[in-house]
N, C-alpha and C positions, 0 to 999 in steps of 0.2 A: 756656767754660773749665770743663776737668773738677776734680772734688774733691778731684784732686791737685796737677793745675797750679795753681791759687788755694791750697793752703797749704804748696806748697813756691815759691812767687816768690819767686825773691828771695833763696834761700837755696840755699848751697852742699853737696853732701855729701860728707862724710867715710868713704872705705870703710874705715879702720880701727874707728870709731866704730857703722859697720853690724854688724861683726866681734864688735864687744864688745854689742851688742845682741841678738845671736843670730841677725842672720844667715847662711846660709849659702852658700858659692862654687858655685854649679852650672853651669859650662863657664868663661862668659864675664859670667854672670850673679849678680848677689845674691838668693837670697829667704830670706823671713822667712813662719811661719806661725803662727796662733796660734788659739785657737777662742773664740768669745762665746756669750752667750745659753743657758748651762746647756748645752753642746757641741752646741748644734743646729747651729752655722755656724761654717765656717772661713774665715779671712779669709788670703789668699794674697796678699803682698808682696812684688815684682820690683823691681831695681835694673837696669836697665841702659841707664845713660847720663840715666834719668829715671825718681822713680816711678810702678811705675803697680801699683793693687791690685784683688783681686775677692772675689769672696764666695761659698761654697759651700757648699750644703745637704748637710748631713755622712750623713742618710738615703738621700738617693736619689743624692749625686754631680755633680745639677745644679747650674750656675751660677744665683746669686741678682742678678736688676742691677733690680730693681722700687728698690731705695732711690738708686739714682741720679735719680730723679724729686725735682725738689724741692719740689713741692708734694705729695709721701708725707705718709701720716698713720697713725696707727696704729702695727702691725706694723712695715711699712716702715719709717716714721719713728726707731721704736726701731735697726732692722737700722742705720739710718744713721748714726746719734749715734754707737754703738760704733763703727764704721768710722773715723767723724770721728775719734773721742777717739784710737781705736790710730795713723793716721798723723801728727796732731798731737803724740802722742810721741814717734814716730820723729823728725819735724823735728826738735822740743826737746832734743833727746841727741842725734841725730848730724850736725846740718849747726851753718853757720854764717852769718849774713845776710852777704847780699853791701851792702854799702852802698850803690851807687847803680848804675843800668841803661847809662846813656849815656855813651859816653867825653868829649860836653863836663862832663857833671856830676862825674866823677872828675876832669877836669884844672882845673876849676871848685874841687874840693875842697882841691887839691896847691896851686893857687893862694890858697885863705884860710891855709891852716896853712902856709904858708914865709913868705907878707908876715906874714899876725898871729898866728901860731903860737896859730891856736882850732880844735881838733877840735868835727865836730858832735857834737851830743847828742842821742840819739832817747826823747824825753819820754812817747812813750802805746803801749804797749800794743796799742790798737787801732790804730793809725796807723802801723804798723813802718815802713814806709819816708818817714817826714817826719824830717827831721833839720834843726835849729837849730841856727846858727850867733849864738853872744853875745858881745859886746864885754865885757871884762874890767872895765873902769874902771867901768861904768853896771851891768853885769847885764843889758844890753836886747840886745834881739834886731835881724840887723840883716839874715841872710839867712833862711831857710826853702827847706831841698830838699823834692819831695815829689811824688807820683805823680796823678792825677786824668783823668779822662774827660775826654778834646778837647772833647767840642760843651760841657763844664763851663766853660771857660775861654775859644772859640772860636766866640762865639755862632752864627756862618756854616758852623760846623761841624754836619753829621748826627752823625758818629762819633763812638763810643764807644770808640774804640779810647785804653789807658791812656798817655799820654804822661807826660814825665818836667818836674819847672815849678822854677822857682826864684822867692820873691820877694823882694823888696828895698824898701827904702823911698826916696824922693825928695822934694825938694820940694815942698811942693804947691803951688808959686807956679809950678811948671812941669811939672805934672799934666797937664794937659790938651796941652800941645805933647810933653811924651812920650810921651803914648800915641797920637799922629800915626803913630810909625814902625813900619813892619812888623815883625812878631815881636814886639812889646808889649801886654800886654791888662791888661784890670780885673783888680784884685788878686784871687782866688782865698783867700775864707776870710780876708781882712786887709782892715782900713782902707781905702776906696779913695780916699780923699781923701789920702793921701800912700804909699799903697804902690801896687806892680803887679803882674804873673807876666811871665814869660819860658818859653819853651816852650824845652825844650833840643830843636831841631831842625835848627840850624845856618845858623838865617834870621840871626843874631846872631854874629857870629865872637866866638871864646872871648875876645878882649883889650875887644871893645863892652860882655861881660856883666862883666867883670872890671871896666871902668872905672864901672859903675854900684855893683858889689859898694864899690870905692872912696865913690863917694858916697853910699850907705847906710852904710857904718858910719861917714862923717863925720855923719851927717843924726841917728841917734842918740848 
């Protein structure tokens, strides 16, 4: 995953919001340009359909991609950070997070807020895409949306590939016969003596995960 795909996931953009940033229409395209490092480097930012940005040595003309290494140290290192810092503010002023990847996790969503009228809440910062779902009456938490590495959750799993989880809490007098059923795993980052995950992958029809969503927020 490039240095753009990892901090624009997830997030939508806004080309009026490009507009008022300063970038500009060129055909069919957006760019933005801006220079770092005491104008040694210009950093050249394209919009089209997805960002993607480069770097160049403002004396001779050439493209600089040595900070795309991510063990750079030094020089590089620096050249990178600026990069970082300048697309990290574009995200932050011109998109807007998408809230969740997978259409069962959005119908999964439309599903808590019309029965118990609870929007998630996304708690950290570093976690953008975990979103908690809390029972009113208690304050306690009863689902958790949130993204993680397959073989994290899928022990039989090699891949890394980021799948999308939901967990819930159950029982735990019936812990162990529910984690029997396909599509059910140890809770990811929760209790696993009374929580689990759900892989939103459609091994689970949206009304199975929905009837568990029902017994977690009875269970809390």
């Amino acid at each position: 995953m490039t240095i753009e795909q990892n901090l624009f996931k997830n997030h939508i953009i806004d080309k009026n919001l490009l507009k008022e940033y300063g970038f500009k229409l060129n055909g069919e395209k957006f760019l933005y340009e801006t220079n770092i490092l005491n104008d040694e480097f210009k950093i050249v930012v394209e919009f089209d359909g997805q960002i993607c940005g480069k770097i160049f040595d403002i004396s001779t003309g050439d493209e600089y991609t040595n900070f795309r290494i991510e063990s750079s140290s030094g020089f590089s290192s620096e050249v990178r950070e600026n990069f970082i810092k300048i697309l990290t503010d574009i995200r932050d002023k011109c998109t807007e997070n998408k809230l969740f990847q997978t259409k069962q996790a959005l119908a999964i969503n439309k599903y808590i807020s019309e029965k118990y009228q609870d929007a998630p809440e996304f708690l950290w910062k570093n976690l953008p895409t975990y979103a908690v779902f809390r029972k009113k009456q208690s304050n306690k938490w009863y689902a958790i949306i949130g993204t993680v590495p397959l073989n994290k959750v899928n022990k039989n799993s090699n891949s890394s590939e980021i799948v999308e989880i939901i967990n819930v809490k159950v029982n735990k007098d019936k812990i162990k016969e529910v984690l029997q059923q396909k599509g059910i795993y140890e809770a990811f980052h929760m209790n696993k003596k009374n929580w689990v995950t759900i892989i939103f992958d459609k091994t689970l029809k949206d009304f199975e995960i929905e009837h568990f969503i029902d017994e977690s927020y009875n269970n809390v």
